[in-house]
C-alpha positions in Angstrom: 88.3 114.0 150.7 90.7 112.9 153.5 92.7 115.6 156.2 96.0 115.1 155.8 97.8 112.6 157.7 94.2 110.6 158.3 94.5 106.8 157.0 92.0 105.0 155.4 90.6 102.5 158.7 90.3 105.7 160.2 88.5 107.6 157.6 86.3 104.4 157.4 85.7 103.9 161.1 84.4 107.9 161.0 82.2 107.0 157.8 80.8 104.1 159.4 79.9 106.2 162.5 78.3 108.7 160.5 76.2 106.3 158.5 74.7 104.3 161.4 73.9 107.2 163.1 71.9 108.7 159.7 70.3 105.8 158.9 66.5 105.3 160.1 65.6 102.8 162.4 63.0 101.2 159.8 65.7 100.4 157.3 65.9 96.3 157.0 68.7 96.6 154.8 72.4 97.1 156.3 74.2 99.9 154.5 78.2 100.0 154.3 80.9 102.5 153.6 83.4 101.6 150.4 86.5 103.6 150.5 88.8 104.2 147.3 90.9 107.1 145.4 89.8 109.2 143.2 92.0 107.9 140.4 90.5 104.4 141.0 87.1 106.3 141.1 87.5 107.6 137.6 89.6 105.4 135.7 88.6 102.0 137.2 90.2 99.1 135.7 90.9 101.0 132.3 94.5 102.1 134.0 96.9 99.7 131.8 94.6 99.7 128.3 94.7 103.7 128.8 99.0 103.8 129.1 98.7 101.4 126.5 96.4 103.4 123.9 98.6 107.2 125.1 102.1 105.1 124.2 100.5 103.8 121.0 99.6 107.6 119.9 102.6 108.8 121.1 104.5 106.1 119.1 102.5 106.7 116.3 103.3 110.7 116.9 107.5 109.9 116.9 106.7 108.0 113.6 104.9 111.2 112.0 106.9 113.6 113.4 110.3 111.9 111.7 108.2 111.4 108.3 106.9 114.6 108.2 111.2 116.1 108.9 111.9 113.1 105.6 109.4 114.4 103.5 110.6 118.1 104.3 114.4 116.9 103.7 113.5 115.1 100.4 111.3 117.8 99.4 114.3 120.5 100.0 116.7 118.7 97.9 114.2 119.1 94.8 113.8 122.5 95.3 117.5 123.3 95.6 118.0 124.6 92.1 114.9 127.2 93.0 116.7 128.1 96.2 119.9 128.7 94.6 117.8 131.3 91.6 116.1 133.0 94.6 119.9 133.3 96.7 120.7 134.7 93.3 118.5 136.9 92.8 119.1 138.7 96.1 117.1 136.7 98.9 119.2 136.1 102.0 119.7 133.2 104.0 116.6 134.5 106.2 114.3 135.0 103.8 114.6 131.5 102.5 114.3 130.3 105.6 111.4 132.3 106.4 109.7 130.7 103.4 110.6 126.8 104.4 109.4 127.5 108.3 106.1 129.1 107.0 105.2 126.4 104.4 105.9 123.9 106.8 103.9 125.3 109.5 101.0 125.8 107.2 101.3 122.2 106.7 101.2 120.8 109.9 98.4 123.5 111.4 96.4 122.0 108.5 97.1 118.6 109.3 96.6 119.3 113.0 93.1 120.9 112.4 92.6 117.9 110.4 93.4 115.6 113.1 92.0 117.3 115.8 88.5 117.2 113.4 89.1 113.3 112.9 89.6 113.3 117.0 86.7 114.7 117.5 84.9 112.8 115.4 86.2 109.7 116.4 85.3 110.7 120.0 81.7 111.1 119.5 81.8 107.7 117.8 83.5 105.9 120.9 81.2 107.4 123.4 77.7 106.5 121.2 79.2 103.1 120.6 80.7 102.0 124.2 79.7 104.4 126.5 76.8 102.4 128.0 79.4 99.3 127.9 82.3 100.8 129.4 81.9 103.2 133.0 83.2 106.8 132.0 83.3 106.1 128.3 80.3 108.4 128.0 82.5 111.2 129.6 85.3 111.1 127.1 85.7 114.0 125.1 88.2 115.9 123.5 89.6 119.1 126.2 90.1 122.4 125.2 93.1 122.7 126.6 94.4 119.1 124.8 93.2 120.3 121.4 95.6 123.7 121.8 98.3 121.5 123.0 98.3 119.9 120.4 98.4 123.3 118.0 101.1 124.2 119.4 102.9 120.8 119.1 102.3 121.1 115.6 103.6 124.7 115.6 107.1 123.5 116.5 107.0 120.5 114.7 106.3 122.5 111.6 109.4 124.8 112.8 111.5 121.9 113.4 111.0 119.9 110.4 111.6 123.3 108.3 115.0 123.5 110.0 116.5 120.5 109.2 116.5 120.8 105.6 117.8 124.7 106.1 120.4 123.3 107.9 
């Protein structure tokens, strides 16, 4: 890790110092110092096909986000007559509304868990399969913190798609 304001000769230089005054008098061998970030460290030459595959899923999440709000508008418009009985019978505008956002939340947590389960899945596959091909592939897995991220992506999804056919 580098002090602020030190450049990389300079951090080399001091690296190369260090290591020719460590190393044994015996060794044959000459040893050298390779300086790079940490993000070329860890991600390597991977950089573009990894933007490429997180546009591809988000692409793919715009597509299923606006199917999901169709399917919610299409499936409102058959259920209109049953809205209009319940209105009539004495439900307000919130209590219908109530029932739309927590069918369709109930929809997409399910078909979040689902997904998150295929992830998972999928992730064990990838790291059995290329991790001794690919550096780091062996070290992909699916984070905590990614898998509720995505719960509560799906929790306003669900809320959103519920809204437009209230509205």
């Amino acid at each position: 890790r580098m002090k602020p304001g030190a450049t990389m000769p300079q951090v080399k230089a001091q690296a190369e110092s260090i290591l020719t005054h460590a190393a044994s008098s015996k060794s044959t061998h000459r040893q050298r110092v390779i300086l790079q970030s940490y993000k070329t460290y860890l991600v390597g030459s991977m950089q573009k096909p990894l933007l490429a595959l997180l546009g591809g899923v988000l692409i793919l999440l715009l597509i299923a986000c606006a199917n999901v709000a169709n399917l919610q508008i299409a499936r409102s418009m058959e259920r209109m007559e049953e809205m209009h009985v319940r209105s009539a019978l004495g439900a307000s505008f919130y209590r219908l509304l109530q029932q739309l956002v927590t069918e369709s939340v109930l929809v997409s947590l399910a078909g979040a868990l689902l997904g998150g389960g295929l992830a998972c899945a999928v992730t064990l596959w990838l790291r059995h399969t290329y991790g001794e091909d690919f550096s780091r592939f062996n070290q992909v897995a699916v984070h905590p913190v990614v898998f509720l991220a995505m719960v509560l992506l799906a929790l306003i999804v669900g809320i959103l798609a519920s809204l437009a056919p209230a509205i």
